[in-house]
LOKE-93396 format. One record per residue (C-alpha): residue in one letter; x, y, z. Coordinates in steps of 0.001 Angstrom, whole numbers, padded with zeros to 6 digits, always signed. Each point is the difference from the previous one (the first is absolute). Last residue first. Layout:
N
aXYZ
...
END
This chain:
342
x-195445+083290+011983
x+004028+000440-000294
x+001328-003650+001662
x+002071+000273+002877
x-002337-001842+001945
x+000260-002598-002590
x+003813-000469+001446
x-001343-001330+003005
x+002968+001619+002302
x+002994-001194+001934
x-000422-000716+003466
x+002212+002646+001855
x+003434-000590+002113
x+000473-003743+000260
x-000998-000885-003130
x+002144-002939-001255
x-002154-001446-002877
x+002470+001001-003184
x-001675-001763-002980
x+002817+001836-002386
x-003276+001925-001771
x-001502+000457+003218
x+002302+002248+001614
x+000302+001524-003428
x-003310+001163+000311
x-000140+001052+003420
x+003008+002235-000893
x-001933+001527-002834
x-003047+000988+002183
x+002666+001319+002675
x+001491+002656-002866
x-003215+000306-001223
x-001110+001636+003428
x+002872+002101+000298
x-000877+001056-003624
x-003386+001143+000343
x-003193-001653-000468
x-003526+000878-000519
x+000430+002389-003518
x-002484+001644-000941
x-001835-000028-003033
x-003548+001387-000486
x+000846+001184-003928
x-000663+003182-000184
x+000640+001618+003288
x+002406-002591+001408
x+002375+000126-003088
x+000063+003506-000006
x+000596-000369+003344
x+003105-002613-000431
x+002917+002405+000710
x+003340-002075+000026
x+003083-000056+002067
x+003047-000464-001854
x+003552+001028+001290
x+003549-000113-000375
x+000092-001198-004250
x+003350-001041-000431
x+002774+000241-003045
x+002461-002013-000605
x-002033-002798+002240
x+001058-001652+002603
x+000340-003752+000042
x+003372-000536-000951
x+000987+001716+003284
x-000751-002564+002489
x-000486+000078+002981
x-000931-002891+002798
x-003253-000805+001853
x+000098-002647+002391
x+000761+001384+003697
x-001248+003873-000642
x-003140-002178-001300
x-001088-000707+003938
x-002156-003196+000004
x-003238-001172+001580
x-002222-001016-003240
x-001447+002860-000325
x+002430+002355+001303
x+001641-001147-003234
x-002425+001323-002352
x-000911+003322+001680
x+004280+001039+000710
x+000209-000583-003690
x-003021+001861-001266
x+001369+003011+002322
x+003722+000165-001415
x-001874-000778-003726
x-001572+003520+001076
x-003733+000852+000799
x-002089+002105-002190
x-003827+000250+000870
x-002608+001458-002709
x-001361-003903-000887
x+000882+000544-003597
x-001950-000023-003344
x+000007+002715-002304
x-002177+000645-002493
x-000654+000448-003631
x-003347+001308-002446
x-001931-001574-001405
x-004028+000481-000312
x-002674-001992+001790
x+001741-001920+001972
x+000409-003698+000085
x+003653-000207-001367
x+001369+001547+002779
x-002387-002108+002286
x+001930-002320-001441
x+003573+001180+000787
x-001095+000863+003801
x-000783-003856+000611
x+003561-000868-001241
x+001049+002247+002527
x-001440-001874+002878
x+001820-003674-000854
x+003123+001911-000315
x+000149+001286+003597
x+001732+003400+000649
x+003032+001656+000290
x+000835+003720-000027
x+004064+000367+000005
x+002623+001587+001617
x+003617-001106-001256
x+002588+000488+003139
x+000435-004104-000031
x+002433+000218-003157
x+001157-003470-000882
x-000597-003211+001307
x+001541-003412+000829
x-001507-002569+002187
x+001455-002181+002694
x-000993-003405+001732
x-000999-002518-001918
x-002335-002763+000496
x-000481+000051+003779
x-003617+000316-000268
x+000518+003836+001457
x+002127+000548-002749
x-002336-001530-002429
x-002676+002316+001216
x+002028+003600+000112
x+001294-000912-003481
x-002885-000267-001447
x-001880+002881+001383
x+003411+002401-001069
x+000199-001902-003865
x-003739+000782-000491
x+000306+003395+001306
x+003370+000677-001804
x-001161-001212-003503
x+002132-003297-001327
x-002747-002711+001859
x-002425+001227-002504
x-003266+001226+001243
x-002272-002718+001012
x-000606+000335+003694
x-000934+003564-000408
x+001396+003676-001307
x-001125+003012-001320
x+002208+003263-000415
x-002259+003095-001611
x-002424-000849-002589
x-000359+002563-002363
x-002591-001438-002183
x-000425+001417-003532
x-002701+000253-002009
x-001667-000800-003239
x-003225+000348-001447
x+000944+000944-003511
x-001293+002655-001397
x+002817+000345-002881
x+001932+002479+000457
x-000625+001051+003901
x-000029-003766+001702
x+003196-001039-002514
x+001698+003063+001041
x-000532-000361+003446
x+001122-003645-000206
x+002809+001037-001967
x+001118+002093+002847
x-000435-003225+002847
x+002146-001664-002103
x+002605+002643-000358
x+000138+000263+003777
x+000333-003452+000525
x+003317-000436-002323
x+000916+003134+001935
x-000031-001795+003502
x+001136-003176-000887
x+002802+001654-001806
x+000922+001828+003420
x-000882+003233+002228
x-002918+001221-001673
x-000809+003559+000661
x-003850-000147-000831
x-002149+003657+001369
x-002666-000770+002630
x-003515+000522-000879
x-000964-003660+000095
x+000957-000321+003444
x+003664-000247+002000
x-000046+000873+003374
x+003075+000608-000382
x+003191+001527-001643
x+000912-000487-003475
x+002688-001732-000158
x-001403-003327-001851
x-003670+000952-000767
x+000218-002859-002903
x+000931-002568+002280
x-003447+000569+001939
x-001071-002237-003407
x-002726-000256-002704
x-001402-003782-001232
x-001886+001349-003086
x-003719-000807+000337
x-002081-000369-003310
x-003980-000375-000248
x-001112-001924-003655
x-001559+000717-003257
x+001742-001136-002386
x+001709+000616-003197
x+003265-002117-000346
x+001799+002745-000674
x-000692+002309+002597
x+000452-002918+002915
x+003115-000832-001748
x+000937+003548+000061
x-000500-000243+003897
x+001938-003452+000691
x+002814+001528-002721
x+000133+003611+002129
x+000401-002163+003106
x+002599-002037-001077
x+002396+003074-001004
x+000231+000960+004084
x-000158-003286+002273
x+001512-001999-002624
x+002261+001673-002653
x+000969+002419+003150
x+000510-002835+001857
x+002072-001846-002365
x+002355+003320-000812
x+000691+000598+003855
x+000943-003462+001017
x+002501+000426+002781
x-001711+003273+001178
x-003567-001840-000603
x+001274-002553+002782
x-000014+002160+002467
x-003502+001268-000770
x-001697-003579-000336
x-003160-000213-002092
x+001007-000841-003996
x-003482+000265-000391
x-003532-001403-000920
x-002749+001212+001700
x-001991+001239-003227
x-003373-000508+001450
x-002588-000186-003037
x-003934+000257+000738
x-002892-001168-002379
x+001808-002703-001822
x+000102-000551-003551
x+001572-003726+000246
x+000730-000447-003570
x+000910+003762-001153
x+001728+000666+003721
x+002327-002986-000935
x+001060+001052-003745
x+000747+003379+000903
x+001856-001041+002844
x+001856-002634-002561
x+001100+002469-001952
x+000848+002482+002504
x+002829-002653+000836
x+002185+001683+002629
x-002150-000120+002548
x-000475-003954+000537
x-002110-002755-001492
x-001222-003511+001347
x-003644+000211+000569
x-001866-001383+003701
x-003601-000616+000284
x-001446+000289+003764
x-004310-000600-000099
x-000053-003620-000523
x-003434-001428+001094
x-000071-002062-003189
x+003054-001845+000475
x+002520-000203-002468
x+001629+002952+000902
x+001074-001431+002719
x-000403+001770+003149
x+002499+002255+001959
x-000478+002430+002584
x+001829-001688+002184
x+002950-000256-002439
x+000266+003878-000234
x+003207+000754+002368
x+001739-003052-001281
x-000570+000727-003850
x+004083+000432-000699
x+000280-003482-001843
x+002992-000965-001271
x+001203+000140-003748
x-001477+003956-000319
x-002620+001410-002474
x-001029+003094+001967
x-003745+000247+001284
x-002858+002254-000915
x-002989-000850+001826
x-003785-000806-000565
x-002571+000897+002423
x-004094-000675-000221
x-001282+001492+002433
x-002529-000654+002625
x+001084+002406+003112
x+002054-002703+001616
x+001815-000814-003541
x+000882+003850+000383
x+001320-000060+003242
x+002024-003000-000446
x+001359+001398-003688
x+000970+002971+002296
x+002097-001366+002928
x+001936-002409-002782
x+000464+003096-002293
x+001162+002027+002958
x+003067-002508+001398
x+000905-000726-003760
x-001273-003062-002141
x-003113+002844-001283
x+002998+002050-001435
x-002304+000771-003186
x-003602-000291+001652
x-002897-000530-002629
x-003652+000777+001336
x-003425-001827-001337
x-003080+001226+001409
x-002925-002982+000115
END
């Protein structure tokens, strides 16, 4: 049985890939943050008691900043693949928190891979990349283009996916980064626009509230479906050599677009709900990512299936049924399970 750790495996992509790997026979453990309330919601399904002799899900307080402890982890568990997920994640936010996120999203990756060093084992490493780190550099975007990072996010990301290189070329590791262009789903955080658009579009239609504040709506971006990507970052870790990829769906649409998708869904015109506000732009903004996945394609057999006006109505059905909302007098929601990467 192949054992994988997942730092970040509470977030939207570690809950999408500790279900793919349990459904491929691993064993998974995951890194989770010492907190006083529980912040396991996205992985609870998956969960068995450790008690039990068919557990297969094991779950280890620690956190970034403590290479001690990594060290200490990876020596115990020994696991044949590492996904270092883990990340202060939100762009805006990084602008307000600039030194965490670089600790974090930049700095913590260099401890997960001298950890691996250090602790002497053989295992298969995939550094969580970003589109952030194209910034304004003009798309498509592959893995040829130059980095022009347009925040802290951004940089912290591109140092990590450096030391990654380094790690791969001075000491043989098999490491490699994922460039994973924007990715969304029913369980990103209800703070990211797509999320926070899909959401608002259902309770307003339930009568719950009835406006929604946003920023810039100009911002192009390729989005795809979580649940898919996750598949791309194993067969990463399946190939023969390493090397790094992007992963996108090659269409760009704006948040203007993704808005006008999510509440045509449920029967509503956004120009009536949706309201400015300048606290959410950025100091700096990144216009446009579009990704080129061939590479990706080639090597790997990935391809994305859907795009982001079909998210954007995937999400909405989600939240629909979230709040229990039944009234569907303009489309039957969907099966969610037919949303469901194969």
């Amino acid at each position: 049985m192949k054992k994988a750790l997942i730092t970040g495996i509470t977030g939207q992509d570690g809950s999408y890939l500790a279900e793919l790997l349990l459904s491929k026979g691993y064993e998974v453990h995951g890194l989770i943050r010492r907190a006083s309330t529980f912040n396991t919601q996205r992985i609870e399904h998956l969960y068995v008691d450790p008690h039990d002799d068919d557990a297969r899900l094991f779950l280890h307080y620690g956190d970034l900043s403590d290479g001690a402890r990594l060290v200490s982890l990876l020596s115990r568990i020994h696991p044949d693949e590492v996904y270092n997920l883990a990340a202060q994640s939100h762009v805006r936010v990084s602008f307000d928190e600039p030194e965490h996120t670089g600790d974090t999203t930049g700095v913590g990756s260099i401890r997960m891979l001298e950890a691996v060093r250090l602790a002497g084992i053989e295992t298969r490493f995939y550094q969580a990349s970003s589109s952030e780190m194209f910034g304004a550099s003009p798309p498509p975007q592959n893995e040829d283009t130059l980095f022009y990072p347009r925040s802290p996010y951004g940089a912290a990301k591109v140092y990590s996916y450096w030391v990654t290189k380094n790690y791969r070329e001075a000491y043989g590791m098999f490491a490699v980064n994922g460039i994973l262009f924007n990715h969304e789903s029913p369980r990103r955080g209800e703070t990211f626009v797509t999320r926070k658009i899909t959401r608002a579009a259902a309770r307003i239609k339930a009568g719950l509230e009835n406006e929604v504040w946003l920023g810039n709506l100009d911002a192009i971006r390729d989005w795809g479906y979580a649940a898919e990507y996750v598949e791309g970052m194993w067969r990463m870790l399946q190939a023969e050599t390493p090397d790094d990829y992007v992963l996108a769906t090659g269409t760009g649409i704006t948040v203007r677009d993704f808005l006008d998708e999510a509440f045509s869904r449920v029967g509503l015109d956004w120009h009536d709900h949706v309201r400015f506000d300048p606290r959410y732009l950025r100091p700096t903004e990144v216009d446009a990512l579009i990704g080129d996945a061939s590479k990706a394609e080639q090597k790997l057999g990935w391809k994305a299936t859907v795009d982001g006006r079909a998210l954007a109505r995937l999400m909405v059905d989600a939240d629909l049924e979230a709040i229990g909302y039944e009234g569907k007098p303009w489309h039957d929601v969907v099966d969610l399970r037919s949303w469901r990467a194969a």
